[in-house]
N, C-alpha and C positions, 0 to 999 in steps of 0.2 A: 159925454163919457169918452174916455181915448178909445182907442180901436184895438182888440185883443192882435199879437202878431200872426203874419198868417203861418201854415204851415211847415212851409218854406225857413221865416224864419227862425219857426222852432226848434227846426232841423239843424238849422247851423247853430245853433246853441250847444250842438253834441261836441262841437269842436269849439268855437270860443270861449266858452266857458268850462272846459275841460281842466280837470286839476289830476290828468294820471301823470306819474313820474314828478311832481311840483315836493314833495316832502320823500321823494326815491321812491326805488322800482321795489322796495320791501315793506312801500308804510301800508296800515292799516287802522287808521285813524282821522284820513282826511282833513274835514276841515275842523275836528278837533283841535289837530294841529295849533290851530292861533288862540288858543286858549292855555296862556303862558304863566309861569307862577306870578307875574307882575300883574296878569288879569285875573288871577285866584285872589290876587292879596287886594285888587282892588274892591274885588265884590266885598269880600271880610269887611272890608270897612265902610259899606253903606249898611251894616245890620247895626241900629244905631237904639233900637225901641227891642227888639227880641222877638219881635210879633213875626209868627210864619202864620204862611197860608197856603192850603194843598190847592193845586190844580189839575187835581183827577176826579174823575168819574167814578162812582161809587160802583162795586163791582156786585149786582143784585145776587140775590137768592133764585133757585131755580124754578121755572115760574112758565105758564104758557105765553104771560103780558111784560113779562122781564124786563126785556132788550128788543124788543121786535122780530123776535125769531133766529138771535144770538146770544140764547140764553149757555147760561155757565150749568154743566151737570154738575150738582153737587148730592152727597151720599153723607151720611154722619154714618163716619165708621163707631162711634162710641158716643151717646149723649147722656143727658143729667137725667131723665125722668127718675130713671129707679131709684138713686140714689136718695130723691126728695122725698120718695117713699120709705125708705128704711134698709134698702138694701146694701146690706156690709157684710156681703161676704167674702172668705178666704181665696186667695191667690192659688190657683190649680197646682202652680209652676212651683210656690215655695208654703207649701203647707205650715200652717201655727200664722203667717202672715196673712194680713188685708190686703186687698186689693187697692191698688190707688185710683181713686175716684178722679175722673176728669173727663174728656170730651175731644172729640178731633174728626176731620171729615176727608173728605176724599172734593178735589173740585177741576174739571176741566173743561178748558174754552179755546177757543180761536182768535187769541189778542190782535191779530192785523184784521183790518176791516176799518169801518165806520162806528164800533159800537164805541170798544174800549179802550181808555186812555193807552198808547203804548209808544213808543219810540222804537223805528224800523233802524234796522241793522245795514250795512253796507252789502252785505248776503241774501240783501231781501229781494231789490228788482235789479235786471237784467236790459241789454239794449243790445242787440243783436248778438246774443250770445257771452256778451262780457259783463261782467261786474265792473266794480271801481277797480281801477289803478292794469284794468288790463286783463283778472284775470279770467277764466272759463268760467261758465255757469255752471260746466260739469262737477264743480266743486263742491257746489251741495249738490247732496244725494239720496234719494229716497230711503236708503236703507241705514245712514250716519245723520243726515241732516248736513248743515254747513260746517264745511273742515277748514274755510279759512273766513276772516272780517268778522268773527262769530261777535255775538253780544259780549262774552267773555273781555274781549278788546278794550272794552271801557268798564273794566273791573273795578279800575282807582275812582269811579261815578267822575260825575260832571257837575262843578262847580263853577259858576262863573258871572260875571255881569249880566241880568236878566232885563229887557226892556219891555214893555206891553204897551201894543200901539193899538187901543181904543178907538175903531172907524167907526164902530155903531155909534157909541155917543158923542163921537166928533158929528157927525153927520144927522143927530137928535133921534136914533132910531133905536128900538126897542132890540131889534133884529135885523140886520141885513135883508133885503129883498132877495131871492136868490139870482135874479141877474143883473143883480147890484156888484158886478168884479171889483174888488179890490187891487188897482194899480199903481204903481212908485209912487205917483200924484195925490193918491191918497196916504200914502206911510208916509210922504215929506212934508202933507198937508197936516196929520196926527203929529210927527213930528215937533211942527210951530206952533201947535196951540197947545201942545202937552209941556211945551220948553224943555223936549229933549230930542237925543240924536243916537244913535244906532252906528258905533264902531267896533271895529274887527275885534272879534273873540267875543261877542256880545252871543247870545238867547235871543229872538225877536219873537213873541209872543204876537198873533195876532188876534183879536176880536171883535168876531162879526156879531157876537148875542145868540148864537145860535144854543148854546148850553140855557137859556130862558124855556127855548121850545123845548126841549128836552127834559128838562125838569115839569111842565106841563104838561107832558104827553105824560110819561112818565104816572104821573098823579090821577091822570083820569086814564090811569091805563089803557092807554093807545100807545102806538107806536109812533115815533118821531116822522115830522115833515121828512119824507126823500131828498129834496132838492133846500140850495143851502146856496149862500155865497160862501169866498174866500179868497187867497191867494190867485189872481191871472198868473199863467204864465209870462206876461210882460216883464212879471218882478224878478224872475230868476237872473235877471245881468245884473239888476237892483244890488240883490243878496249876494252876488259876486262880489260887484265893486268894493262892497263897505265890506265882506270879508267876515261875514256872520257866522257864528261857529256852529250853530244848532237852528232851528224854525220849527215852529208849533203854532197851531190855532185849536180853538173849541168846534170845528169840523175837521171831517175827514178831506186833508191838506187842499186837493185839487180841486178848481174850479173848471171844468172846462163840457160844458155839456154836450151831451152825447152829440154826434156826426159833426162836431167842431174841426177834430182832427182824425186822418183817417188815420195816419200810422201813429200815431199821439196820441191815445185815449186819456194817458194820466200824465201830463207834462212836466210836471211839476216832481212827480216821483223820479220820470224818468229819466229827469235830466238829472236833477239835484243828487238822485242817490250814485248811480253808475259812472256819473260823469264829473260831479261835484264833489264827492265825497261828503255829502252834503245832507246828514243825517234829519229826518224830519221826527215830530209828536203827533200822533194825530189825534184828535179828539179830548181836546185838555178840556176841565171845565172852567173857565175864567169870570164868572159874573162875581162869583165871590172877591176875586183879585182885582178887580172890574175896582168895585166899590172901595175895594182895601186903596187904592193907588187915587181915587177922586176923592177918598176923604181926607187924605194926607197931600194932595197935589202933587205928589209926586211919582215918578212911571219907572224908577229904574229903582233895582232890589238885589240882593244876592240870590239866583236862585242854583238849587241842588235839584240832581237826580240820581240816583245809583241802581243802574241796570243790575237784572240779577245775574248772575253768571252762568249764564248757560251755556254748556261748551261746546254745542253745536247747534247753536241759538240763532235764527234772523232777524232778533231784537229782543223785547220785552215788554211784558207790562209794564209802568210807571206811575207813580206819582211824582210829582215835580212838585216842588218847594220855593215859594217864594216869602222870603225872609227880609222883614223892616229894620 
């Protein structure tokens, strides 16, 4: 196995791999950026069967076994019993009128974490005090939330060339070990046996299997394995080089177990978002998309995501679309 980088050179990764001022001192879209309409029209025309396939996490009902102790509060402000009963009564509001029968609830969560599918915003992590391109952290605020990089930012969503680089089944494994790191060595080794390649304005989707255990836990109502492979921070000059527009796995993004890095806990966030512009997924679910891309042999797809617009948002939930 290669050798994760030490400290030291994680730390110079704040500066070599830095993209503040690269797209001006006013962007707010990073490495969005290289995701060009010639990379929009390219994806369009790998949808060639019509077939999509979500790569989210289903988002449970409120529950003590839910999510592992990130359950969603959810409330039905109005549900169907009565009505199956016979109740049609008049509208308070417009008397001689019925009421309109329907259903709606109330639901709130903590989308960043380890549980739920979501896509972090440029507003989301911090490295000594600055964001991407420079600015203060003071920028979001407890009493607005994020005033500048919000979610909103990627209002037009994100379509574009989607690639999925399958380690677990390159490697015959059900699930990644969890100190099984994922290294360049292995996405160039997925690479040549998938016969494809990962260029700029690209998606790079990666799967360690870990959405297997999840769906298991899940079922026998337990809570998911803690500990997980995925992305090393090795790969971050990786996902530089080729100029990768977006990254996603079915774990939460970092690999780097605890007392590995003292001033690094999460390397991967902390380079990619503040310093990269370099927007990650965490927690996609890909076994489905897994199977969709080995039954057709093929790894690259048009995939969509359309953040919701929140105007003082440090990301969003998501589902991401990946389209044959």
């Amino acid at each position: 196995m290669p050798t994760p980088p030490s400290q030291e050179e994680v730390l110079g990764y704040f500066e070599t791999l830095s993209n503040w001022g690269r797209w001006g001192e006013d962007d707010t879209l990073g490495t969005l950026n290289l995701i060009t309409p010639e990379k929009r029209r390219q994806a369009a025309s790998l949808i060639r069967e019509g077939v999509s396939v979500s790569c989210s996490r289903v988002i449970p009902w409120s529950g003590p076994r839910a999510m592992a102790g990130a359950n969603p509060v959810t409330n039905m402000v109005q549900s169907g019993e009565l009505y199956a009963l016979g109740d049609d009564r008049e509208n308070p509001r417009f008397p001689g009128r019925k009421m309109l029968q329907g259903a709606s609830e109330y639901i709130s969560f903590v989308f960043h974490g380890s549980i739920f599918t979501h896509i972090d915003g440029l507003a989301h992590v911090f490295w000594e005090g600055r964001m991407y391109n420079g600015r203060s952290s003071a920028l979001v605020k407890s009493g607005e939330g994020a005033t500048v990089q919000t979610s909103d930012v990627m209002r037009d969503g994100i379509l574009t060339r989607g690639v999925l680089l399958d380690v677990a089944r390159l490697k015959g494994k059900t699930t990644l070990d969890p100190e099984d790191y994922v290294f360049p060595e292995d996405l160039e080794a997925a690479e040549e046996a998938q016969g494809v390649r990962v260029e700029e304005g690209d998606v790079l989707l990666l799967r360690v299997g870990y959405g297997a255990q999840v769906e298991a836990a899940a079922a026998a109502g337990e809570p998911p394995p803690e500990e997980f492979s995925g992305y090393n921070a090795a790969c971050l000059p990786w996902l530089h080089e080729r100029g990768v527009a977006l990254i996603g796995s079915d774990v939460f993004t970092d690999h780097a177990p605890v007392g590995q890095y003292a001033e690094t806990m999460m390397p991967m966030h902390q380079v990619a978002i503040p310093m990269m512009g370099l927007r990650l997924i965490d927690n996609a679910h890909l076994e489905r998309l897994g199977e969709a891309c080995a039954e057709r042999s093929r790894w690259e797809f048009c995939f969509s995501l359309n953040p919701l617009r929140f105007a003082q948002g440090t990301g969003s939930p998501a589902n991401p679309i990946a389209t044959f």
